[in-house]
C-alpha positions as CSV (number, residue, x, y, z in Angstrom):
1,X,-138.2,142.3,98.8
2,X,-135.0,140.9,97.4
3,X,-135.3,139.7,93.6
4,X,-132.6,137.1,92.5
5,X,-132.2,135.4,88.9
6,X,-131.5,131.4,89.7
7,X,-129.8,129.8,86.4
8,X,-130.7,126.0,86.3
9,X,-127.5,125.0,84.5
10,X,-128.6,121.9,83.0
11,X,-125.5,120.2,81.7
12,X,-124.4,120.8,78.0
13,X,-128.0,123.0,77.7
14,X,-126.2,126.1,76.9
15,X,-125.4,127.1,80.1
16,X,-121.9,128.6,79.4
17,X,-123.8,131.3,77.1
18,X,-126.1,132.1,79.8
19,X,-123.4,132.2,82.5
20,X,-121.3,134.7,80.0
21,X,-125.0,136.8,79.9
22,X,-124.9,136.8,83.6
23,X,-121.9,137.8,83.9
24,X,-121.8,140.5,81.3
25,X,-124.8,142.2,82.7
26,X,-124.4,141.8,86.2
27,X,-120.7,141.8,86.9
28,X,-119.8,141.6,90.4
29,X,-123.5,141.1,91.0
30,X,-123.1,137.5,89.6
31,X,-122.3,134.7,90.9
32,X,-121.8,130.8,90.0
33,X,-121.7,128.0,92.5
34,X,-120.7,124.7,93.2
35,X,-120.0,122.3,95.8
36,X,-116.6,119.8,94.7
37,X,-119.2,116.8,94.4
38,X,-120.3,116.2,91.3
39,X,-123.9,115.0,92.5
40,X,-124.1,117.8,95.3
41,X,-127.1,119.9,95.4
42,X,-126.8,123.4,96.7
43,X,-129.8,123.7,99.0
44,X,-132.5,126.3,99.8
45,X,-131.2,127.0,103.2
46,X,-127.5,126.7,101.2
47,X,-128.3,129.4,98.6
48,X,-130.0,131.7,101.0
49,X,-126.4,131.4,103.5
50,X,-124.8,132.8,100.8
51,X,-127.2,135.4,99.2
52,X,-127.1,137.0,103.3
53,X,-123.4,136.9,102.8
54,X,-123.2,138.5,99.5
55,X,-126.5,140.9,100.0
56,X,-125.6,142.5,96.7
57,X,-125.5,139.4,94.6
58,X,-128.8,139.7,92.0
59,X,-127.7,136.5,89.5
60,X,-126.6,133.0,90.7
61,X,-126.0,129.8,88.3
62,X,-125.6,126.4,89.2
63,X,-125.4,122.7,88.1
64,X,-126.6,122.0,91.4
65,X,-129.7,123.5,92.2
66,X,-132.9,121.7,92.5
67,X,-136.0,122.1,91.7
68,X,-138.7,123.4,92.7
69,X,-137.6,127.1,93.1
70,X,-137.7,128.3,96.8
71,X,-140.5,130.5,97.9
72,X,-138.7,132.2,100.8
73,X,-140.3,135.3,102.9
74,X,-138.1,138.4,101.7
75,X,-137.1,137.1,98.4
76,X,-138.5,136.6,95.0
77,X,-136.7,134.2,92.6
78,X,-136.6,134.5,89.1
79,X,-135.6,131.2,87.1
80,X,-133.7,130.6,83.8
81,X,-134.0,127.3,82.4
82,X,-132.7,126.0,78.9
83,X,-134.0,122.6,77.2
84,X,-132.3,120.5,74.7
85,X,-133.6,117.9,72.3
86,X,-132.4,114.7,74.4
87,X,-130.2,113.0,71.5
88,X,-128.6,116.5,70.8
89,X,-127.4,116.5,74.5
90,X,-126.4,113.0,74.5
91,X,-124.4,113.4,71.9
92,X,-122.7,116.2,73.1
93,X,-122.3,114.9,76.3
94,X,-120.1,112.2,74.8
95,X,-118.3,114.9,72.7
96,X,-117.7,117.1,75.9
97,X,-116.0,114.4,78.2
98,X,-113.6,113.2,75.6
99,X,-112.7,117.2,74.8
100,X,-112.7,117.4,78.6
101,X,-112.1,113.7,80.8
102,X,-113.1,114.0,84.1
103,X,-110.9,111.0,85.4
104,X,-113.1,109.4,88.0
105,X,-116.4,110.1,86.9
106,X,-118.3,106.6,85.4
107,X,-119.8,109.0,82.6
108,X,-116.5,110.3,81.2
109,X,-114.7,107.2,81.6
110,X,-117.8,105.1,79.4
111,X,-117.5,108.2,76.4
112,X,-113.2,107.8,76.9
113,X,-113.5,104.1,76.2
114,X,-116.5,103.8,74.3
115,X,-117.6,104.7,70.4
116,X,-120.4,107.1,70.7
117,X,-122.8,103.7,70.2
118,X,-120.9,101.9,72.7
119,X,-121.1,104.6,75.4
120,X,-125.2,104.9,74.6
121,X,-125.6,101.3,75.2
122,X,-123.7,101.3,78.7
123,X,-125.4,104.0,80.4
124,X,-128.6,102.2,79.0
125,X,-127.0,99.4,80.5
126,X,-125.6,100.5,84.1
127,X,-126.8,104.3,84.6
128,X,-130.0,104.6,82.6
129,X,-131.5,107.5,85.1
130,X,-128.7,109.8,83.6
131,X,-130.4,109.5,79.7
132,X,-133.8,108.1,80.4
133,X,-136.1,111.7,80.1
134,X,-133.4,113.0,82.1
135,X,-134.9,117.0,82.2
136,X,-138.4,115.7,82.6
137,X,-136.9,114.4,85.8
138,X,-135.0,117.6,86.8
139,X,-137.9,119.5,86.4
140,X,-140.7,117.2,88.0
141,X,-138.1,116.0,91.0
142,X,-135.1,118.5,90.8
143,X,-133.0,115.7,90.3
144,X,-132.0,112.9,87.6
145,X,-131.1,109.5,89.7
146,X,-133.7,107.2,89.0
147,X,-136.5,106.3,86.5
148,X,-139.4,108.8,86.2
149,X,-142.7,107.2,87.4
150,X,-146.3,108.4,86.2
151,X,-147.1,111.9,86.7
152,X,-143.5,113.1,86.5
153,X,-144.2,114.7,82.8
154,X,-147.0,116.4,83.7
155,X,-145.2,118.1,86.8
156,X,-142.2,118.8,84.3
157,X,-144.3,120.6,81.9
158,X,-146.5,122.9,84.8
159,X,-142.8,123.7,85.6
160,X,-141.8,124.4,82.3
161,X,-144.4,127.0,81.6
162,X,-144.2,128.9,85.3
163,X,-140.2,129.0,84.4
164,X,-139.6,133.3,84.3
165,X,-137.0,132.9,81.6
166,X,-137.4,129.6,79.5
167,X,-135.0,128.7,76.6
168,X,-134.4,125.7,74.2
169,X,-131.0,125.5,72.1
170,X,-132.3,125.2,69.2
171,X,-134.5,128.7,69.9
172,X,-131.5,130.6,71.3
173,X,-132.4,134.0,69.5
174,X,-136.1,133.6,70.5
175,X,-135.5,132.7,74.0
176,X,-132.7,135.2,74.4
177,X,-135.2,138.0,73.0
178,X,-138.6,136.6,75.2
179,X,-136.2,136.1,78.6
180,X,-135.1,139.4,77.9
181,X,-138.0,141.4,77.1
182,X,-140.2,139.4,79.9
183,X,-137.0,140.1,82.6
184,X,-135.4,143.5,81.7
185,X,-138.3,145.8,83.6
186,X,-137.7,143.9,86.9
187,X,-133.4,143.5,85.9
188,X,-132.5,146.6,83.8
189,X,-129.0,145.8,83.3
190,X,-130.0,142.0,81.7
191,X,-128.3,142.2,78.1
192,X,-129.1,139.0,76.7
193,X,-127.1,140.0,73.1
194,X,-124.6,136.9,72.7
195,X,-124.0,134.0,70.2
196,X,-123.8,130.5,72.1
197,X,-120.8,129.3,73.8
198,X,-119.6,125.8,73.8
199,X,-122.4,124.3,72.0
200,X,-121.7,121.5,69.5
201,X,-123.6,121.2,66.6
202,X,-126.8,119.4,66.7
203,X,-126.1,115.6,66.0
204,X,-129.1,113.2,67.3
205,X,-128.7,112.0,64.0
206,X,-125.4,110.4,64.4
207,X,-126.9,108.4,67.4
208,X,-128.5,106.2,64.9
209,X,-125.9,105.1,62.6
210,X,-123.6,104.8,65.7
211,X,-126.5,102.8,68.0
212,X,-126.8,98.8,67.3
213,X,-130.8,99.2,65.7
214,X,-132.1,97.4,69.0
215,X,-130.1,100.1,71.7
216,X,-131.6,103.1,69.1
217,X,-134.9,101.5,69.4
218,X,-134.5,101.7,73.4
219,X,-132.7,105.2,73.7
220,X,-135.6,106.8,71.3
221,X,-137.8,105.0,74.0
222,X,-136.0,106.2,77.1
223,X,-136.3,109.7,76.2
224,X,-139.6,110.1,74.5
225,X,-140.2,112.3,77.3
226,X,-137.8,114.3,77.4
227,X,-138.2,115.1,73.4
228,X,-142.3,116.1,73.6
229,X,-141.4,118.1,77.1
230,X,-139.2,119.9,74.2
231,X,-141.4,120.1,71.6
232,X,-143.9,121.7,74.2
233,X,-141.0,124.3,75.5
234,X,-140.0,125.4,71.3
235,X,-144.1,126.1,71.2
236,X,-143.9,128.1,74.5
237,X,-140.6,130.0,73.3
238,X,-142.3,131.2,70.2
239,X,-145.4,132.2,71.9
240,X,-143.4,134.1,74.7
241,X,-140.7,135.6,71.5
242,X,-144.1,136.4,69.5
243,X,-145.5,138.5,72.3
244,X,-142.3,140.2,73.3
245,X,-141.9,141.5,69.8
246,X,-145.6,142.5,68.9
247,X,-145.4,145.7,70.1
């Protein structure tokens, strides 16, 4: 049995930190991948091509894998997921295409032109699937490209509590001390000491003096979601950090 750590790298959910974990305790044994597309999805059959290829590979991270994680004869999978209160990520999505334009892309283009209001309002606008409960929908459907319907919550949650290493920015410490403690027996080189990387500050806050009071109304709507599938992830990081460091 082959067992392989899958790193759901949610965009700006901390993944750079947990890529630099990765990296740190795996070495050569770590891998991040990506297809040029900015939508592509690496798939099962995808991943497991290039796991065969690489057979000493133990840690992969991507933007583009999907949900749910493959069960696959031969292997076991071991995922790492991070949450982020949704108007913390919005904002720093904003901050993170104007430090970094991706010329092109409809997303960085709206925060290049836009005030942080004025970018909230268009993608409510023309692309509300990327903001409306955005990592309910990449948990419950394994992507974020259209509205979540009924029963996508619930299906975000069961995932959320099966995830083998769960985080949430604003538990870092906790979730780094759980994933590891919960991880480290099957992975004993996983050294989860680090300080986040290319993480702004948190600034939901700052969505609501830069929102029109009728486009904060809808955005706190849109991603009321996403904010208690959060709330229920922070109480599963402290139960998971208070048993790893009760004994």
């Amino acid at each position: 049995m082959r067992l392989v750590i899958l790193h759901y790298h949610f965009l700006k959910n901390a993944g750079m930190s947990l890529e630099s974990i990765l990296h740190r305790s795996f070495g050569s044994r770590f891998a991040s991948i990506d297809t040029p597309v900015r939508d592509g999805h690496i798939s099962a059959e995808a991943l497991l091509t290039y796991l065969r290829d690489n057979p000493l590979v133990e840690a992969v991270s991507s933007h583009q894998f999907r949900y749910p994680v493959p069960c696959v004869p031969g292997f076991l999978f071991f995922d790492v997921c991070f949450l982020r209160e949704p108007l913390d990520r919005i904002r720093s999505m904003y901050d993170y295409f104007r430090e970094k334009p991706a010329a092109g892309d409809a997303v960085s283009d709206f925060a290049n032109a836009l005030s942080p209001g004025g970018f909230v309002a268009k993608l409510i606008e023309e692309m509300p699937w990327y903001i409306h409960d955005a990592q309910v929908n990449l948990l419950a459907n394994g992507i974020a490209n259209d509205i979540p319907e009924p029963g996508d919550f619930d299906r975000a949650v069961a995932k959320m509590l099966r995830t083998s290493f769960l985080g949430v920015v604003d538990r870092f410490q906790e979730s780094l001390a759980a994933g590891e403690h919960f991880l480290q027996p099957v992975f004993p080189t996983l050294d989860c000491t680090a300080e986040m990387e290319n993480v702004s500050a948190a600034q939901a806050s700052s969505l609501k003096g830069a929102c029109e009071p009728a486009v904060y109304a809808e955005l706190t709507r849109i991603t009321a979601g996403d904010q208690r599938l959060v709330e229920l992830a922070r109480a599963e990081v402290d139960r998971r950090f208070k048993r790893a460091t009760s004994f």
